[in-house]
N, C-alpha and C positions, 0 to 999 in steps of 0.2 A: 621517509623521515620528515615532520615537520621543523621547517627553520622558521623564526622570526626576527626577520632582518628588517625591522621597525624602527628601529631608531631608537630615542629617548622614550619610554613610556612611564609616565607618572609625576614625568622634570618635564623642563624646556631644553629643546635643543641647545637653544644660545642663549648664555647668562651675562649679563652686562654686559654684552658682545663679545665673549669668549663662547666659541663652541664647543660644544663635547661630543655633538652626535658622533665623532670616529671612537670616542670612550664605550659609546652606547653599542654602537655597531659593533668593536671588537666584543663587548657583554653579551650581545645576540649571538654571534657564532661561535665565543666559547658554549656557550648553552644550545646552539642548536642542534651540535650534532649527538647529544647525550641527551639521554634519558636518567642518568647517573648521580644523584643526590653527591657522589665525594667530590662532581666536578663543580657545584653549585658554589662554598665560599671559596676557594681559589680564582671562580670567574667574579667574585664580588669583590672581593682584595684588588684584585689588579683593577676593575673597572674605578675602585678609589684609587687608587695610585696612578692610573691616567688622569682623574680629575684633581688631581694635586699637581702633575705634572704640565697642566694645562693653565695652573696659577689662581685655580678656586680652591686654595687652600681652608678657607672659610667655611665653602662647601661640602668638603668632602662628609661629614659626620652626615648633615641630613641625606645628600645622597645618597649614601650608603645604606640608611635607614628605609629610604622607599627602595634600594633594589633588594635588600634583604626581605621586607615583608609583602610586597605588593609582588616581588619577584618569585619568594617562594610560594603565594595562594595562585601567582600564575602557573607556576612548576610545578603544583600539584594537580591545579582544577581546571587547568587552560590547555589547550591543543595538546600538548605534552601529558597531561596527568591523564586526559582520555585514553591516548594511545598506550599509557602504561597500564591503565585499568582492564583493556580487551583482552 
């Protein structure tokens, strides 16, 4: 099974010196271990509700908006979406 334990992809790690990479990291390993479309917004819920809990309340909407869409053309067309097309 591929995982991708990358960190933030498409943000910065650290925002006005608040980190999120543990936000990002928890979002990798709910999605790593599925191949599963129903576990896609429940990993995208909580990864906003870490970066609220983190104090970029500001943040959260656009985050949310790059792990939704960059997140989903990676869940379909990215290491994951190949192994689901074999």
């Amino acid at each position: 099974m591929t995982t991708l334990d990358d960190g933030c992809t498409g943000i910065p790690d650290v925002i006005f010196g608040t980190s999120i990479r543990h936000c990002c990291d928890a979002h990798d390993q709910a999605l790593g271990s599925t191949m599963d479309w129903s576990a896609f917004d429940p990993a995208n819920v909580a990864f906003a509700h870490c970066v609220w809990d983190a104090g970029l309340w500001w943040f959260v909407l656009p985050a949310l908006f790059v792990v939704s869409t960059a997140g989903a053309l990676l869940f379909m067309f990215g290491p994951k979406g190949r192994q689901r097309s074999r």
